[in-house]
N, C-alpha and C positions, 0 to 999 in steps of 0.2 A: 195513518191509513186514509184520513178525510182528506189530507192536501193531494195524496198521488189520486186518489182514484179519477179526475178529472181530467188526467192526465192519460189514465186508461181509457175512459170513455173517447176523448179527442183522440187516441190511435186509432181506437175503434174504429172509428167516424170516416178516418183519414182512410184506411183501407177498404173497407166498405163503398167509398167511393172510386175508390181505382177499380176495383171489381168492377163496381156498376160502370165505369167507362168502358172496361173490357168485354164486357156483355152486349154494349150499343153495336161496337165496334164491331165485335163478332156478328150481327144483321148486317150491318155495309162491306162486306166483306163480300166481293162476288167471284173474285178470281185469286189466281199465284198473282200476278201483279198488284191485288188489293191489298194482299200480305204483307207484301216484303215493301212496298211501295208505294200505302196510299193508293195506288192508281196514278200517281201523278198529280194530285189535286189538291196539297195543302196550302192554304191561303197564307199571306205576308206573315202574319199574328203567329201562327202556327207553327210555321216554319223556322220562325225566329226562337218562339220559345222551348221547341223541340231540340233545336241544333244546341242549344244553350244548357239546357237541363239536362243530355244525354253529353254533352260535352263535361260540366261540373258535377263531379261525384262528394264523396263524404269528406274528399280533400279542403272542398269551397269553404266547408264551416266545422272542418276537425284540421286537417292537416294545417293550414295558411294560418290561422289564428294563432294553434299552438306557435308555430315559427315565428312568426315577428313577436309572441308575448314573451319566446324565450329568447332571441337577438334583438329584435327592434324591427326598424322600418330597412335596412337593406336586407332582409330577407323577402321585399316589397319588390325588387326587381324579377320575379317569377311573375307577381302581375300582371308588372307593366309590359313584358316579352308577351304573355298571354294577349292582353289588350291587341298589339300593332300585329303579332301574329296572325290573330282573328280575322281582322280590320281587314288586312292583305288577302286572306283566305276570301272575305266576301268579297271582296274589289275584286281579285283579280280571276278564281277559281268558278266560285256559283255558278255565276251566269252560264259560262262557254261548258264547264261540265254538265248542269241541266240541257242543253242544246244538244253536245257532241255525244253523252250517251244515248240520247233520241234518236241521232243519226243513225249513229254505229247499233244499229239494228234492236232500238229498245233497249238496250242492257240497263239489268237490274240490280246489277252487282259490278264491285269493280272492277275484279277478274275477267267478268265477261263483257265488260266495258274495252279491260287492254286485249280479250281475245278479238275482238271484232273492231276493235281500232288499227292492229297490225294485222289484221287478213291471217291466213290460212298460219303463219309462221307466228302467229300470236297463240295458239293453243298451250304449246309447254309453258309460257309465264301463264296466262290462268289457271295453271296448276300448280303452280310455286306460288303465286300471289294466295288462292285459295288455303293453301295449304300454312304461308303465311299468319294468316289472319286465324284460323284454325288453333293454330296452337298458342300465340300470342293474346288471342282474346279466350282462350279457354282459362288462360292463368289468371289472365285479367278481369274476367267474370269473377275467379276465386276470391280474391283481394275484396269484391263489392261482398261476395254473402259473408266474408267475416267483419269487414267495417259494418255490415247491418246486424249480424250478431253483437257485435262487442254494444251499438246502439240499446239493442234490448234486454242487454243485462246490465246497462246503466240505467233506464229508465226501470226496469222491474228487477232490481237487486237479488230480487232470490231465485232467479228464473236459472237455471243452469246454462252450460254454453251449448250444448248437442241442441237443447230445445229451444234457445233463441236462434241456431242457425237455419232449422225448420223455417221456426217462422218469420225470419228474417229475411227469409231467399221463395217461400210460399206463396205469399201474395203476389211478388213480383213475376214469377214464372207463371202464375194465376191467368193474369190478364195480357202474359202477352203467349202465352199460348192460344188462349181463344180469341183478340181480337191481331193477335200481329203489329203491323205497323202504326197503322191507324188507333188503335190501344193506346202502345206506345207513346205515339205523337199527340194526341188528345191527355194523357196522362201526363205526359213531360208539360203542357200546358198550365196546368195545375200545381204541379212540382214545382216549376219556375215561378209560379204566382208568391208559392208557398216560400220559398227561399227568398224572394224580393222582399216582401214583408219582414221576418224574419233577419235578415241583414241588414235590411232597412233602420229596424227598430229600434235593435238592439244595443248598436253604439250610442245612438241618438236617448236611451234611455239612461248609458253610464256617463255619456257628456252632461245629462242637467241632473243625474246623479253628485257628479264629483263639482257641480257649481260651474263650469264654463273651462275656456281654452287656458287661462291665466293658473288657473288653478290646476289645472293638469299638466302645464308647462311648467311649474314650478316642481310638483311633484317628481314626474320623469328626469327633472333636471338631479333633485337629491337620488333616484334613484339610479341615475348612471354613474355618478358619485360614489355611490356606495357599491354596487357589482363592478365598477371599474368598466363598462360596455357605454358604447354610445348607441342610445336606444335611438334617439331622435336623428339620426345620421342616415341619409341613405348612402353612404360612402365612407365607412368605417377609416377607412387610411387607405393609404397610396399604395399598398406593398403589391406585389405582383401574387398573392394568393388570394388576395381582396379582389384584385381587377377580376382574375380567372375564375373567382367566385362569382362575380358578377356577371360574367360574361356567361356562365354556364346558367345559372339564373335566368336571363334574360331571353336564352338561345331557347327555352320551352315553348316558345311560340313558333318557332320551324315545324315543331309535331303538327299543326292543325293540318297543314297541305297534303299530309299523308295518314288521317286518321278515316276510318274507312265509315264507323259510326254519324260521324259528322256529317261530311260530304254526301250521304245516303238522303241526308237533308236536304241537299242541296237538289240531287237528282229527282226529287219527290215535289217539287214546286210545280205550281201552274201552269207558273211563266215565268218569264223576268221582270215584268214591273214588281211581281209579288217576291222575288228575290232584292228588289231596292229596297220597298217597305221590310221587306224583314230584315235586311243588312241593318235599316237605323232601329229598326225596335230593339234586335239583338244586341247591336253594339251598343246603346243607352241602357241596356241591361245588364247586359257584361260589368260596363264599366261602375256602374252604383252597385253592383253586387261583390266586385273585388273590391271594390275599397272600401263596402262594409265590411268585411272579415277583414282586411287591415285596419280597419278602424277598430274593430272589438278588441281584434286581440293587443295591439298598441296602447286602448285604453283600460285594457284588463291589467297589463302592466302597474298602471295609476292607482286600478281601485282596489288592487291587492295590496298594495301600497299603504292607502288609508284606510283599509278593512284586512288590516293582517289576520285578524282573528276568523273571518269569512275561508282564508286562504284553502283550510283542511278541505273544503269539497273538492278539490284540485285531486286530490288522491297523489299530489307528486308529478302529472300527466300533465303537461301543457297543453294537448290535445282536446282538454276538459273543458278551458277555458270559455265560450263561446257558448257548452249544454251550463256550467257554472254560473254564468253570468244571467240567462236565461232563467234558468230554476229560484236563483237568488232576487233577480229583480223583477218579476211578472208575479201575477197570481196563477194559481195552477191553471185556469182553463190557457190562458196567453200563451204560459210556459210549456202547454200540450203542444198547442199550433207551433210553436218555433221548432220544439225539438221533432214534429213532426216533419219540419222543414229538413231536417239531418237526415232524415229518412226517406224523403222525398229525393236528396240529392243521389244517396245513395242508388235506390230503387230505379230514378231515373237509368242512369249511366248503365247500370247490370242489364235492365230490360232492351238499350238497344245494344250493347254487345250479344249477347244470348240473340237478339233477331239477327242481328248482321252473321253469326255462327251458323245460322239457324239457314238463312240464304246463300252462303257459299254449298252446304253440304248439299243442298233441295237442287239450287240452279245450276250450282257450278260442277258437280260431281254425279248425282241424282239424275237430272234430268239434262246433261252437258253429253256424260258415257251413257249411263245405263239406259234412262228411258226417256228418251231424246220426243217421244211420241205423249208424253205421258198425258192423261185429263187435268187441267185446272183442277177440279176438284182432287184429284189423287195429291198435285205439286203443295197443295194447301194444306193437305192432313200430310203428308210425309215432311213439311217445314214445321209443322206445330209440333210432332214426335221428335222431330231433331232439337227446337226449343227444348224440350225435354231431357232428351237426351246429353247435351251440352252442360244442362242446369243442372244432373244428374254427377255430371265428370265434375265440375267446381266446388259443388256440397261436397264432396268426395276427398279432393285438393285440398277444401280448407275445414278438416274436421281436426288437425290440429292450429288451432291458432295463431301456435308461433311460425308455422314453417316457413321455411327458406322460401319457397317459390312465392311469397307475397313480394319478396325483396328485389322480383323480376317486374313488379310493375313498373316502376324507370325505365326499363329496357324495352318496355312494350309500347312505350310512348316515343322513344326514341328509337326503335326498330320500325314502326308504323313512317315515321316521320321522315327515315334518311332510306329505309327500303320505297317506298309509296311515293313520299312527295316529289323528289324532281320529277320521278318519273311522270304524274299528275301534270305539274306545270308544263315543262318539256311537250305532253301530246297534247296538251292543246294549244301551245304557242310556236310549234318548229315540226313543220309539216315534215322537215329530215330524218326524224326519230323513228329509228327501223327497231323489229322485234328484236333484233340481237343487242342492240344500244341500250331499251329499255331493260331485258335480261339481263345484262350485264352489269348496268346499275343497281339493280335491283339485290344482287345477290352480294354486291361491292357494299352495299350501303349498309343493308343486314351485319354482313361480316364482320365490317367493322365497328357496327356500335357493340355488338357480340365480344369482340376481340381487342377492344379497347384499353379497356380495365388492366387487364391481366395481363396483355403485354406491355403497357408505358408507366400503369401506375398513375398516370397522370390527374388530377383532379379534375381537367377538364369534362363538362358532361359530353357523354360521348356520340350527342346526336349532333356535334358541332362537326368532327372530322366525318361522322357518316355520313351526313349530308351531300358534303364536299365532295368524297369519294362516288359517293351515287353521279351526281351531275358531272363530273370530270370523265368518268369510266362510259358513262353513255354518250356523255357526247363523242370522243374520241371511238366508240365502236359504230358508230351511228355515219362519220366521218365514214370509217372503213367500209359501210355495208351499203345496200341499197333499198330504200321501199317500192313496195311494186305500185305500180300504177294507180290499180283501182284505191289504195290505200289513201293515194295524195290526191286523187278527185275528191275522196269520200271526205277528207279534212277539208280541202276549198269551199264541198258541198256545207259543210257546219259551219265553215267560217261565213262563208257568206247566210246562212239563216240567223247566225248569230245575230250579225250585220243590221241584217233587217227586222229582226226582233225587238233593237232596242230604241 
């Protein structure tokens, strides 16, 4: 009981302070736009580490590790797709998206981004886009309050699962009920702090652990030997299951152009010089933070190796590896802060889907139909009950642990990705993209990463054909139809602020 409780206390601690963010936040908070949006006003720093921490969930230091500790380093190509995906997402997206929704009449949401990008004939996609995102991030919220539960009943063993998912999903709906975006995004600051350290450390602790590189290449070498795997391979063999492994691996990084969380980030900046600085902070953080989780679990590999006898904390679970390594090599307060890190990533990612749910149903349905008049004040407490409300359906979804609908999180990334993204690129670089073009893709793209599975069977991931399908079907309807006027001044007018902006 003397080594956990320190462990308890640093929870403590950890959540305690996301409240108190959530509390500031909640005074700076003066409108629906301060809600949902900052205002518009998060600084480089901010911006970067908000997109980043609501971007990596419990996957960044549960999922990624277990995987390469149980394959090796070609389960490493999900990274590297992550990485160049990203990189594209702030090159090419940021910028023109923080501009073009300015334009197109303030929008605060994406839905009401492609409503007021295609004029009057854009309203039915901001109700499929809403509705979209609705149902894809209700599931996908679920998935966070059980990865935070399964967290708290590894770190308190006796704590049952109903009352770790309380408080596993509690705090986090906590703070972004009362401060919203700005919550959020000052929280995700913190969370990202916590996770750098944290991935930072921990390799770097089992590398001068197992004596240096010599010594852990020799090891990996006896044990790809002995499992018959080539750990150390990022390219197992030539075979055409290996490539399509690879390629679907890789192809994760398409998701970011159509992840609605993300991009929110992006629309919430300054400006664009603070979109530059946040591109290089982000991406130097991105990329030290994947390749410490392939590093842990790569070297977890090693030091289970020469501490077979260490292995039983594993419970069997590859997934372990990373809280394992942690718990084993720190002293309990260190071991608090890391594993608080798991929970940080978590907490992150739930807090801005639950907002992002929370502003489709407020701006895009709420105050789009019903009360198009409404007060600031009203839009701000009828988002914070929707927060609620949302976080209410998920605890709901995942009060069995095993269920099926966690098994839709793939599809919510790749449904975000091949319904969302071209559409994304496409209106802000082809002033041709009429509401029907974008429609069309839209529901082309859904469909098919939907319909994938089940009709080819194929292994391929299925945000590689939706993709395809999204940008083929729009453009070819886009061809056939027409934008009206005011549509294509309204795009010249952002293109040219863009322009000048930078």
């Amino acid at each position: 009981m003397d080594n956990i409780n320190p462990i308890y206390i640093t929870f403590g601690l950890y959540i305690a302070a996301v409240l108190g963010i959530g509390l500031a936040a909640y005074f700076a908070t003066r409108n629906f736009g301060d809600y949902i949006l900052g205002g518009r006003r998060l600084g480089g720093f901010v911006t970067a580490m908000a997109a980043g921490a609501s971007d990596m969930s419990g996957w960044l230091l549960m999922g990624l590790p277990g995987a390469i500790y149980l394959s090796g380093l070609s389960e490493s190509w999900i990274a590297i797709g992550l990485c160049i995906g990203a990189y594209f997402n702030w090159r090419l997206v940021s910028g023109r998206l923080r501009i073009y929704t300015e334009v197109n009449n303030n929008a605060l949401t994406l839905p009401d981004y492609f409503a007021n990008r295609f004029g009057e004939n854009g309203k039915l996609l901001k109700v499929i886009a809403a509705a979209i995102i609705l149902f894809f991030f209700t599931i996908y919220s679920a998935s966070g309050v059980v990865a935070g539960a399964r967290l708290f009943q590894i770190v308190f063993p006796d704590m049952d699962y109903q009352t770790a998912l309380w408080l596993g999903a509690g705090a986090t709906i906590a703070y972004t009920f009362i401060g919203g975006f700005l919550a959020v995004s000052w929280t995700d600051t913190l969370q990202a702090s916590l996770m750098f350290f944290a991935l930072v450390l921990t390799p770097v602790m089992v590398y001068l652990t197992l004596g240096g590189a010599a010594e852990i290449n020799m090891v990996m070498q006896q044990a790809g030997l002995a499992d018959g795997k080539a750990y150390s391979s990022l390219v197992p063999d030539a075979s055409m299951v290996s490539i399509i492994g690879i390629i679907s691996a890789a192809a994760w990084g398409l998701g970011y152009f159509g992840q609605p969380h993300i991009l929110a980030r992006f629309m919430a900046a300054e400006s664009l010089p603070a979109l530059v600085r946040a591109r290089r902070v982000g991406m130097t953080w991105m990329v030290l933070c994947l390749a410490g989780a392939v590093a842990a679990g790569y070297f977890g590999i090693a030091y289970f190796r020469v501490f077979p006898d260490q292995a039983a904390i594993l419970q069997g679970n590859p997934e372990r590896v990373f809280m394992a390594l942690a718990t084993i090599l720190f002293n309990p307060w260190i071991a608090g802060v890391v594993l608080s890190a798991i929970l940080a990533a978590v907490m992150s990612t739930l807090s801005a889907q639950l907002l992002v749910c929370s502003s489709a149903l407020t701006e895009d349905f709420y105050k789009g139909f019903l009360r198009p008049h409404a007060s600031q004040t009203e839009l701000v407490w009828f988002g914070r009950f929707m927060v609620l409300m949302v976080a209410l359906i998920a605890i709901w979804l995942a009060q069995d642990s095993d269920s099926r609908v966690l098994g839709l999180v793939s599809y919510a990334w790749a449904g975000f990705g091949a319904a969302f993204g071209p559409v994304i690129i496409f209106s802000l670089f082809w002033k041709r993209l009429t509401a029907m073009g974008a429609l069309a893709g839209m529901v082309a793209g859904a469909v098919v990463v939907v319909a994938w599975k089940p009709l080819t069977q194929s292994a391929l991931y299925e945000i590689v054909p939706g993709f395809i399908a999204c940008s083929v079907v729009l453009w070819i309807v886009s061809l056939m139809t027409t934008p009206p006027a005011e549509v294509v001044q309204r795009f010249d007018e952002a293109e040219a602020k863009f322009k000048a902006a930078q």
